[in-house]
KERO-91350 format. One record per residue (C-alpha): x, y, z. Coordinates in steps of 0.1 Angstrom, whole numbers, plus 2048, in hexadecimal, padded with zeros to 3 digits. Each point is the difference from the previous one (the first is absolute). Layout:
KERO-91350
XYZ...
//
This chain:
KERO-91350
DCFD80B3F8028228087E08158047F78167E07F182380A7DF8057E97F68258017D88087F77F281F8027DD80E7FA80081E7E17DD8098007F28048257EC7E98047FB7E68158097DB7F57F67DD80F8097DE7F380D8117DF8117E57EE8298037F58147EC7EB8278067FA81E7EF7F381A7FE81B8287F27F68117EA81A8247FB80680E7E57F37FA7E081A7EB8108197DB7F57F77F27DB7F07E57F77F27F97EF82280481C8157E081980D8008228007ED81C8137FB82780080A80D8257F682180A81580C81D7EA81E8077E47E68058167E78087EB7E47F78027EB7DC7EF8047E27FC7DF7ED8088047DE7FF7E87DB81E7F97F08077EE7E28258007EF8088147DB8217F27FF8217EF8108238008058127E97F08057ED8267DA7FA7FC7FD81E8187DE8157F980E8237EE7E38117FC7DF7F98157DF8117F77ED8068237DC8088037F28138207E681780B8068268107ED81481380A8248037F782580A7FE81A7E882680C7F780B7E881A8207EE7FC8057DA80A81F7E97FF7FD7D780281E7ED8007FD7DF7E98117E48118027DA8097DF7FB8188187EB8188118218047E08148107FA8018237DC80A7FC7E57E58047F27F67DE7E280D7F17DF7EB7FF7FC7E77E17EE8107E27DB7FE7FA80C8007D97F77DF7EB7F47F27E47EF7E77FC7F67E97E07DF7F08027F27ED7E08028177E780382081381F8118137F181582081F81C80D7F780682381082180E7F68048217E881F7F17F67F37E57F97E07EC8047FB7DA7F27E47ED80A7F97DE7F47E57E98207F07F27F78017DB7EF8217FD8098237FF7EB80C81D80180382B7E880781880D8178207F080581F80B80F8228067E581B7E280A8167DC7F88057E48067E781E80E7E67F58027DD8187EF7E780A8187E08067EB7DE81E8107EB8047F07E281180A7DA7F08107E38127FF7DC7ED8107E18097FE7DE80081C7E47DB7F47FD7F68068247FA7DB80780E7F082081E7E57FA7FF7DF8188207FB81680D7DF7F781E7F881F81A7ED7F67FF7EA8217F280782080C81D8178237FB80E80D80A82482180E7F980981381F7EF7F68228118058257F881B8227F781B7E77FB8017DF7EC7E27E58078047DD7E57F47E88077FA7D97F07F77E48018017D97EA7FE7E27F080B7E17E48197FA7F07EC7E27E08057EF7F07DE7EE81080D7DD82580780B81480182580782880181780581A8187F281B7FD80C8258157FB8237EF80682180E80381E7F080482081380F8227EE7F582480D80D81E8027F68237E38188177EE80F7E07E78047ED81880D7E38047EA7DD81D80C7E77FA7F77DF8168037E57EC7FC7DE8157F97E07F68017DE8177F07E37FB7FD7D98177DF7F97FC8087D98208077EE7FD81C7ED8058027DD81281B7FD8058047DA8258127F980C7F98217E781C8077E77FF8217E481D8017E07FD80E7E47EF7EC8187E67F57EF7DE7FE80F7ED81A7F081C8197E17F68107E081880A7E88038197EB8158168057FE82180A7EB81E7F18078237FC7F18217DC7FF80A7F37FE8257DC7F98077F280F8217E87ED8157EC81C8087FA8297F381981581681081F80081B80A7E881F81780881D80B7E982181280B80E80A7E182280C81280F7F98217EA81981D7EA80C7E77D88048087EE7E17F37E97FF7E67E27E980C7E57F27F37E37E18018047E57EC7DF8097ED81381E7F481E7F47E782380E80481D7FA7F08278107FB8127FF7E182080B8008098047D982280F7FC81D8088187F28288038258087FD80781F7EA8047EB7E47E17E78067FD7FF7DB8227F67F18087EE7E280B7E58167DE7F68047F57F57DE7E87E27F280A7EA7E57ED81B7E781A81B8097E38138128018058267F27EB81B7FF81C81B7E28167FD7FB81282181780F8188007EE8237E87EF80F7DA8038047E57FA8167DF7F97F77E47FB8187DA7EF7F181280C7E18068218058238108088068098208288058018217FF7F082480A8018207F57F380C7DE8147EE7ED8168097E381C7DC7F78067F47E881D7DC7F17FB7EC7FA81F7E07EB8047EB7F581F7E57EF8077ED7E78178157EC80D81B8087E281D8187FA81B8057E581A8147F48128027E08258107F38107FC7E18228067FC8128187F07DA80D7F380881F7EC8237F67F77F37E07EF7E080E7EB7E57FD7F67F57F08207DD8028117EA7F68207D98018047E57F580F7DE7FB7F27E07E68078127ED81A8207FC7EE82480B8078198017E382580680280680A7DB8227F47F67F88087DB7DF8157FE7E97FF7EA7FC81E7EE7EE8087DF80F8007DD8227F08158127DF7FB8217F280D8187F57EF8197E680E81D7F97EA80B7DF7FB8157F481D7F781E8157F07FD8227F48158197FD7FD8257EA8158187FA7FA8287E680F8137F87FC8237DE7F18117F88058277DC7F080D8018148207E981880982081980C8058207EA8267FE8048097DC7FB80B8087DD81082280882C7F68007F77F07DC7FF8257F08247FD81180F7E080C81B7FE8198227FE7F48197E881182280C8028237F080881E8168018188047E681B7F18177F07DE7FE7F98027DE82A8058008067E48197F17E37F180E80A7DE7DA8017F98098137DE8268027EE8198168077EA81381A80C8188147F181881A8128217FA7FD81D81781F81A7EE8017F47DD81B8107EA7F78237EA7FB7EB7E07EB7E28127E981D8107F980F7DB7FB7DB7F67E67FF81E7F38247F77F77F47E27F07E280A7E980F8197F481A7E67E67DE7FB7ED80981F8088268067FC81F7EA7F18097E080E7E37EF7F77E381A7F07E07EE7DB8118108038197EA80B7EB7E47DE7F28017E981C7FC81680D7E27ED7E27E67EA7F881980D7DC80A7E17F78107E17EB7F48047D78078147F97E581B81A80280180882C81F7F68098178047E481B81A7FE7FE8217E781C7F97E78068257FF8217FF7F17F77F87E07F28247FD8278098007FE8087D87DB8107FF7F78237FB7FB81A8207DA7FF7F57F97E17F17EB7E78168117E68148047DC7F47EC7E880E81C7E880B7FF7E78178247F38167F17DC80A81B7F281581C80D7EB8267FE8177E87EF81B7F281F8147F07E78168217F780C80C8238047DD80981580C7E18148218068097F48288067E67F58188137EB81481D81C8047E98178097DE7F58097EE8157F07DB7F87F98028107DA81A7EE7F57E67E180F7E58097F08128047D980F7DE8047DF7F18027ED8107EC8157FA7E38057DB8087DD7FF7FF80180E7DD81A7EE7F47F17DC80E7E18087EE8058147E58237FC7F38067DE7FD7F27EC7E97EA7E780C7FA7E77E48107E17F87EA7FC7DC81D81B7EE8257FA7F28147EE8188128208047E781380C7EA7EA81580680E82581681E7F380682180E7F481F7ED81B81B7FF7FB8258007EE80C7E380E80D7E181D81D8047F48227FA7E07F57EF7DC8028117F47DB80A7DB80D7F17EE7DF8048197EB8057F98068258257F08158067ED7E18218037EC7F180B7D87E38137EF7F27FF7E57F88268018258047FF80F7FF7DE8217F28098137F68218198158128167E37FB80F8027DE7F67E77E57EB7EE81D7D280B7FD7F57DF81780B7EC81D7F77F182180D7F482082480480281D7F181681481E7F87E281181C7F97E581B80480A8237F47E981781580981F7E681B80C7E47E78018137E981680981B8177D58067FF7FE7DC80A81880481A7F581F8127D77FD7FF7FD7DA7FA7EB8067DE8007DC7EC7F58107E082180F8038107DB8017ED7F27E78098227EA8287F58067FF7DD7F57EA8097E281E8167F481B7E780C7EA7E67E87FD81B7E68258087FD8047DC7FC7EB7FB7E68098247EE8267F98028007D97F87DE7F47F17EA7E47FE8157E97EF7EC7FC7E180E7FB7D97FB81E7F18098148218217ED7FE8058097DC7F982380581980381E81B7E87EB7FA8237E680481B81981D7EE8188127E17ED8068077E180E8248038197EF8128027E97E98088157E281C8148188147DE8037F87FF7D781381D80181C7F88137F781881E7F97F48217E280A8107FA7F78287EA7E18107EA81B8107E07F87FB7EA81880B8048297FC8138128197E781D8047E480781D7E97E77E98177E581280A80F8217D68038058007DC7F78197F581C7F48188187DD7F67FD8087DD80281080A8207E481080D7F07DD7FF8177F180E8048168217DA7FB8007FE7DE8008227F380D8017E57E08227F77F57F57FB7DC7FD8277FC82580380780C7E87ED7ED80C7E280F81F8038217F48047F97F17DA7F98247F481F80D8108177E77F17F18077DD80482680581B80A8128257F180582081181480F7FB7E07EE8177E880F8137EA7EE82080980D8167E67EB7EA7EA7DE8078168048237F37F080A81D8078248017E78057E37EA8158167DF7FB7EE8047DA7F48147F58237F581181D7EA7E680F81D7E98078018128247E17EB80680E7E27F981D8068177E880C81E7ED7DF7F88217EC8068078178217DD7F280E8087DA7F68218068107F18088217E57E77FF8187E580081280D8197E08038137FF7D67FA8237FF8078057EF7DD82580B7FA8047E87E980B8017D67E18127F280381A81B8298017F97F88017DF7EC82080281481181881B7FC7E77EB80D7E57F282281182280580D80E8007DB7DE8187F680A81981C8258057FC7F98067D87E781A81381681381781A8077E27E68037DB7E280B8127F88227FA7DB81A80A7E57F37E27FB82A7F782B8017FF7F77F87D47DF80E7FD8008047DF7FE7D97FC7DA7FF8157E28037ED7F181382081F80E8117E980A81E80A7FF8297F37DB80281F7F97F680F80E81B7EA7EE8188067E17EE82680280C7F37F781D8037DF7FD8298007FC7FF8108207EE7E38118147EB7E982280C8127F78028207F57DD7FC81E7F47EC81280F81E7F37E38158047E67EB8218067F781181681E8237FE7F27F581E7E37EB80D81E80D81E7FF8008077DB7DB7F97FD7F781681781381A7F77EB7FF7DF7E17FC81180581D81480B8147DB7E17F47EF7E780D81F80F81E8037FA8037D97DC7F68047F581581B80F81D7F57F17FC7D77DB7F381380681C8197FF81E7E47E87EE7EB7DC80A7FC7F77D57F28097F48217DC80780A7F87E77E57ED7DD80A8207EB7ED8168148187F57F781D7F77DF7F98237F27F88118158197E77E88188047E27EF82880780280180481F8197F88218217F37FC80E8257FE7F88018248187E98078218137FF81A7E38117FC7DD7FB7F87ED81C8067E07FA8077E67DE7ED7DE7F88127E881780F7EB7DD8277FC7FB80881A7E98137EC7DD80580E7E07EA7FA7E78017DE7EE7EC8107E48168137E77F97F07E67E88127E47DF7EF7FA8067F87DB7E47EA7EF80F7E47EC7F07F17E27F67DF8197EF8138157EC8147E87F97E27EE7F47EC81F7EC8238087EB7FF7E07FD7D68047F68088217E18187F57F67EC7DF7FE7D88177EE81B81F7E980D7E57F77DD7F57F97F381D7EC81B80E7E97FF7DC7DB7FF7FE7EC80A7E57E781481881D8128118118087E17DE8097F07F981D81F8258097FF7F980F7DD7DD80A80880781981D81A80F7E97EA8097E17E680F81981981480C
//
């Protein structure tokens, strides 16, 4: 294995010890396994530093791919350091002393020993005591508080005892889950999970909140106040002090603290993002009235206000005999309303405050996740890098080497039309336009919305003074991927920090996390919210009811789509930080797309698909035409359907992923399609095809990556190399017959993007037209950059965000090499035609599946989630 430079420097001089890193590092193919150690070297040092390592994913030689590693840092402030990851057999230094870091499970209680600090939890309750690992310490008790709309506490019911998830030199990870129940009804779900570390007195805890409820959503419509929503008051984390000490709060980085006794409350609210726009429309309650109702944040002191300002990153310090602690929360103003205080011997960390005359709302499905941070140490600083945590770097070289993303490619003199492409895209982190801005414009702050992406070019059509849509992008084209890919090219921390924050959003907020809805739905993706209408209080749902009709003609309700699932982003999260919410978020929609596309089996499903798919068909061969055996559309509904299905299976190396989606290809595709019939230069209807082909473009290279050159990979490689040379001589710019676009706007022109990518890789996989697909490619860019180059919409979110997610394989202008496969024409000329067996045996096929699958119950629900509708 060859050593991998990690760069970390320190942003905000200060000084750091013991802060803890995680990061997501690729590995060439063959060099590390699973029974392999690694360490961090520092040369300047030159001594080790142990690290934890746990694999994300593997080649297909069983070789680890990706490895999540786990260390501590210490720096100076704006110092730079370099470790070198590598095999520990490799290191010359002497090894570093065994960790003091343990846990231990005794009866019914887990004690997490430190070396600093020792935590005992009680296995089946929602609670810990801390205390500093030194003589006559007083222990701290931290435990959950959940209120209801009336004010009264809820019990924390655990599903099973707390579960040791991560435990090695230095890091264990607790987790646990539950419901928040009350003796008439169970309330809410939660997920707690609990980060030690190896020399501190520091607990991470990530705190989520989740409303399992479907919601009714009546229409196909899904505002606020809808029934399946649930309500409550707050949820906190309370600590109880031993003794009376001495308060401190920082509400910024170097600011003078404001102190006080315990005897003497004191307490800061932050209740809106301060921004300019602190009181947008974005922030509405289910009553259409506004839940933001003072600018900032606020300090009050024995009830009397002391301070305010806009935004604050506060830090809340207490001492007393024998006891200390410090509390962060994370992302403090960006997530409001948020809140810390202290009053008669109590600390609370205010995750949801409770404020008068306010109630949350959580909408069925939704959840919410929060982490704060908890030192017991009596040092003022041992809480100062988490304002501003360390970011690991690896250079865009490796990232290129171990083919750690597709058709990546380090490029130091791009061509005049890739360097407008590139312009374009870095307009997200620089100048007026950058995805900052973006936010303050609707104010995409507050903990529902902070993350997301303004959707600001669906004010395209609105009047000069008119005020902005409130529209939401979700994870529309996949920014997360494009953040990923532009943070590895370049290393830039703002790129970083977008990519998680909207994973975040979209893990919590945007899928929808309920398995009690249509099959359909359950574990869905919500797409972008309706085109050029204001969401209102549909919040980063699709439909309104304040909305007379959809954007989409003939169409006023909906839900989660396959048409809008991107998925690939969220593994690349997973990848790069290690995140398993992100995982779990990636299987959810490989499981949804299933069940979306293909059902649950049951008779009535079966009749209603024999309606939509079979008997068309049927009455074609009625009619003496001769409709295709394709099976499934050939439109971005199906290419997300394959590539998601892909994502999975790169995640989890199982076989059974591929060869599902080896089905779908045979039933949707063939290299003997009459493509004339596709009509697929019908702009407005067609376009989407593009995403099937790209789809087919990443199942081609994943075989290759298995080195399965066998008849499903022949079979399409013939296919896309029948799809591309129809390309090369119909294909044509979208805005070249404007007049057939409903919105003949410059997404268009961005959206040709993709038959650039298209020919460069058709170039590849078929090298004897090489030269003609290129040559197109190189047409098509040059038409691209120069229409995005003169247009004033290439400032536009949508712009930028396929011009990420389309993104590469025009770097590569030769073509190094060809899949090592004897070339042989194509054995698969013939035109799919459906025969009357087939379709016959097709609609058997569903009516014996539907009988088997029958039950009165499942038929019974099957109706019932569609009349609630």
């Amino acid at each position: 294995m060859q050593p991998i430079d990690i760069e970390l420097t320190e942003p905000s001089g200060i000084d750091r010890s013991n802060e803890p890193c995680r990061i997501g590092v690729p590995i060439h193919e063959s060099e590390l396994t699973p029974a392999d150690n690694v360490v961090l070297y520092c040369a300047k040092e030159k001594r080790e530093r142990p690290c934890q390592s746990e694999p994300l994913s593997f080649w297909p030689d069983g070789s680890i791919r990706w490895l999540k590693i786990t260390f501590q840092i210490d720096l100076k402030p704006y110092q730079t350091k370099h470790l070198s990851l590598q095999r520990s057999q490799l290191c010359n230094a002497a090894s570093p002393p065994a960790s003091p870091l343990k846990a231990e499970i005794i009866d019914q209680k887990i004690e997490i020993i430190t070396g600093r600090a020792r935590f005992t939890l009680d296995r089946m309750n929602l609670c810990w005591q801390a205390s500093l690992s030194r003589p006559h310490a007083q222990p701290l008790k931290t435990h959950f508080i959940f209120s209801n709309c009336d004010e009264s506490e809820c019990e924390a019911q655990l599903d099973q005892p707390w579960q040791i998830t991560e435990s090695g030199h230095t890091a264990i990870v607790l987790k646990s889950s539950g419901k928040w129940s009350n003796p008439a009804e169970d309330i809410a779900r939660f997920d707690i999970t609990l980060h030690f570390f190896h020399q501190s007195s520091t607990i991470q805890v990530e705190t989520t909140l989740h409303n399992p409820n479907r919601a009714q959503h009546a229409g196909g419509l899904w505002d606020l106040g809808d029934p399946g929503s649930i309500h409550f008051q707050s949820l906190k984390l309370s600590i109880k002090t031993p003794n009376i000490g001495q308060t401190e709060l920082l509400t910024h980085q170097g600011c003078t603290p404001l102190s006080t006794t315990q005897h003497e409350p004191l307490r800061i609210f932050q209740g809106s993002s301060g921004g300019k726009h602190w009181n947008s429309r974005n922030h509405l309650k289910h009553s259409d009235q506004l839940t933001t109702t003072i600018k900032g944040f606020q300090v009050h002191k024995s009830n009397q206000l002391i301070a305010y300002d806009d935004r604050a990153s506060p830090m809340l310090l207490w001492r007393g005999k024998n006891a200390a602690v410090q509390i962060y929360i994370e992302d403090f103003w960006q997530n409001f309303p948020k809140a810390l205080s202290a009053n008669n011997r109590t600390l609370s960390i205010e995750l949801f405050p409770s404020e008068q005359d306010s109630r949350y709302e959580l909408q069925g499905g939704e959840k919410k996740t929060h982490t704060c941070f908890i030192d017991y140490s009596e040092s003022t600083s041992s809480l100062s890098w988490s304002r501003d945590p360390v970011l690991p770097r690896l250079s865009a070289s490796h990232y290129e080497s171990t083919n750690a993303f597709p058709w990546f490619k380090l490029v130091q003199a791009p061509s005049a039309e890739a360097a407008t492409i590139d312009a374009i895209i870095q307009q997200g982190v620089e100048g007026p336009n950058n995805f900052y801005a973006k936010r303050e414009i609707i104010d995409e702050y507050g903990w529902r919305n902070f993350g997301d992406i303004f959707a600001d070019h669906e004010t395209h059509y609105q009047a000069p003074n008119e005020p902005v849509f409130i529209s939401h992008y979700n994870n529309q084209y996949d920014p997360i991927y494009g953040f990923s890919r532009q943070f590895a090219l370049s290393g830039d921390r703002r790129w970083w920090d977008l990519l998680n924050d909207l994973s975040k959003h979209v893990t919590d907020i945007d899928i929808y996390h309920t398995d009690k809805d249509r099959a359909e739905y359950n574990g869905g993706l919500f797409w972008h919210t309706d085109h050029y209408l204001d969401a209102h209080t549909a919040t980063h749902r699709t439909y309104s009811s304040h909305n007379q009709t959809s954007s989409i003609p003939g169409q006023t309700g909906g839900g989660p789509a396959a048409e809008h699932c991107y998925s690939t982003g969220l593994l690349y999260h997973y990848w790069l930080t290690g995140n398993s919410r992100s995982r779990d978020a990636v299987l959810k929609l490989a499981n949804w797309m299933i069940s979306n596309q293909e059902g649950k089996g049951g008779l009535l499903e079966q009749l209603l698909a024999l309606k939509k798919h079979d008997l068309p068909k049927l009455k074609a061969l009625l009619k003496n035409e001769s409709p295709s055996t394709h099976h499934y559309p050939f439109t971005r509904g199906t290419g997300n359907y394959i590539n998601t299905l892909l994502d999975a299976a790169q995640l989890t190396g199982d076989q059974h992923w591929l060869e599902r989606v080896e089905s779908i290809i045979y039933n949707t595709i063939h290299p003997g399609d009459n493509i004339k019939k596709r009509d697929l230069l019908n702009v407005e209807v067609a376009w989407s095809y593009l995403v099937l082909l790209q789809s087919l473009v990443k199942y081609l290279g994943i075989k290759e990556e298995r080195r399965q050159y066998d008849e499903h990979f022949q079979f399409a490689l013939d296919a896309f190399a029948h799809y591309s040379r129809w390309m090369a001589q119909n294909e044509r710019p979208f805005l070249s017959n404007p007049e057939i676009l409903e919105f003949p706007n410059d997404t268009w022109a961005a959206q040709d993007i993709r038959k650039v990518m298209l020919m460069h890789q058709a170039a590849y996989y078929d090298p004897e037209r090489a030269s003609q697909y290129l040559s197109k490619a190189e047409e098509w860019l040059l038409y691209i950059s120069s229409t995005l180059s003169k247009s004033d919409e290439a400032r536009y979110t949508r712009i930028m965000v396929i011009l990420m997610q389309n993104y590469g394989p025009h770097h590569f202008k030769t073509i190094n090499k060809a899949p090592p496969l004897k070339r042989r024409p194509s054995v698969h000329t013939k035109q799919p035609i459906l025969t009357w067996k087939q379709s016959i045996t097709r609609i058997g096929t569903r009516l014996i599946s539907g009988l088997i699958h029958f039950r009165p119950s499942k038929e019974r629900t099957w109706i019932m989630t569609r009349l609630n509708r």
